[in-house]
C-alpha positions, 0 to 999 in steps of 0.5 A: 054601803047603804043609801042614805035618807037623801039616797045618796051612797056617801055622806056629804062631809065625805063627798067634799074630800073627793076631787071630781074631774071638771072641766077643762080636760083632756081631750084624748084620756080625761085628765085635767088640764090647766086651761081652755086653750089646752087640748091634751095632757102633757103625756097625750100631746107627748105620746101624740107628737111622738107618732106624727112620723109617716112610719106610725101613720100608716102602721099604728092608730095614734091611740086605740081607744076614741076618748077616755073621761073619769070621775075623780083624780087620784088623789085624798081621800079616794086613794083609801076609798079605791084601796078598800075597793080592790083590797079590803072586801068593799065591793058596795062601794063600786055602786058609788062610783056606778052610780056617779057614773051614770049620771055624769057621763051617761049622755056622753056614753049615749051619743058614743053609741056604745053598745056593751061594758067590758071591765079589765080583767085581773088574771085568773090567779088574783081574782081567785084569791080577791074573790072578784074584779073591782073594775068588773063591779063597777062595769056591770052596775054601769051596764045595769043602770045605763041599760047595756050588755055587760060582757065580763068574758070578753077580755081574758087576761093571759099573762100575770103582769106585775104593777103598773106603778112598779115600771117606767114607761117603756116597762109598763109597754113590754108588761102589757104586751100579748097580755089580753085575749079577747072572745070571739063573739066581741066582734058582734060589737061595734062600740064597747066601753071599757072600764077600770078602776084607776087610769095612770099611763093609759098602757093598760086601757091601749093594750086591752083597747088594741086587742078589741079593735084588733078583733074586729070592734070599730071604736072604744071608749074609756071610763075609770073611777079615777085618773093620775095626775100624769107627768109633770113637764119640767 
């Protein structure tokens, strides 16, 4: 992809078919919500309501990850965009979303206190064959702007799980299970950001976030390219 006479990485035409995240959002993952009043999504004030029991106070963190934020919903032009990213061999288009990044949510990042980028990894078998991890572009040219340690061995993917997007809710949680490992040293760490391309449930990012605090990391925050719509209450 390459910088345009305004140094911009997108042409103006096609930067008004994205839909970027605005205010007001959910306060947990990020994710538009339908006004001020409203705190979390359908889905995190569900998944909320759901472990105020005494049993998961004790024994469970409400969410494993801090806060969560994204740069644009899921939907128009950015399902393609995001598609060529991960499947057709356009990777110059995670320094786009690097990029959008760093200045939207630079400050944010900051005052998180976050010390090193940590992307999802794929398993060993997909990135071999794609020849990369998308998630993995985008955290380190995150990591590069903002000036931070850019871990990619610090997650390691051990099971070959099948697509979110194929499972239900209670599926997507038994395909995540045991699903990461995480490296010695990333106890070093305090605070890590942890980045994907796509957030829909937010199983993936509490699978890969729980296995950090678990290691010994104090707090984790979430940044992805794009976010879901989530459920819909009915």
């Amino acid at each position: 992809m390459k910088e345009l006479r305004n140094g911009s990485l997108i042409h103006g035409k096609c930067k008004t078919m994205l839909f970027p995240v605005a205010q007001p959002v959910c306060y947990h993952c990020g994710r538009p919500v339908d006004g001020p009043e409203t705190e979390y999504c359908f889905d995190c004030g569900r998944h909320l309501k759901r472990l105020e029991s005494p049993y998961w106070r004790k024994n469970s963190p409400a969410s494993w990850f801090v806060q969560g934020r994204a740069l644009y919903v899921y939907r128009g032009s950015v399902q393609k965009t995001m598609y060529r990213l991960k499947y057709s061999n356009r990777r110059e288009y995670a320094g786009f979303f690097a990029r959008e990044a760093a200045v939207r949510y630079g400050d944010w990042i900051r005052r998180a206190g976050v010390e090193a980028v940590v992307p999802i990894p794929v398993y060993w078998k997909k990135q071999k064959k794609r020849g990369y991890n998308q998630a993995g572009l985008l955290a380190e040219q995150i990591a590069e702007i903002l000036g931070l340690a850019y871990e990619p061995e610090a997650l390691i993917r051990v099971r070959d799980t099948r697509p979110q997007k194929e499972l239900g809710e209670k599926e997507r949680k038994n395909n995540l299970k045991s699903a990461f490992q995480s490296a010695d040293f990333v106890v070093k760490y305090r605070c890590i950001l942890l980045v994907d391309d796509i957030y829909t449930t937010g199983a993936t990012v509490e699978s890969a976030a729980k296995t950090l605090r678990q290691a010994g990391v104090t707090s984790v925050y979430v940044l992805t390219a794009c976010i879901g719509t989530g459920s819909m209450q009915v």
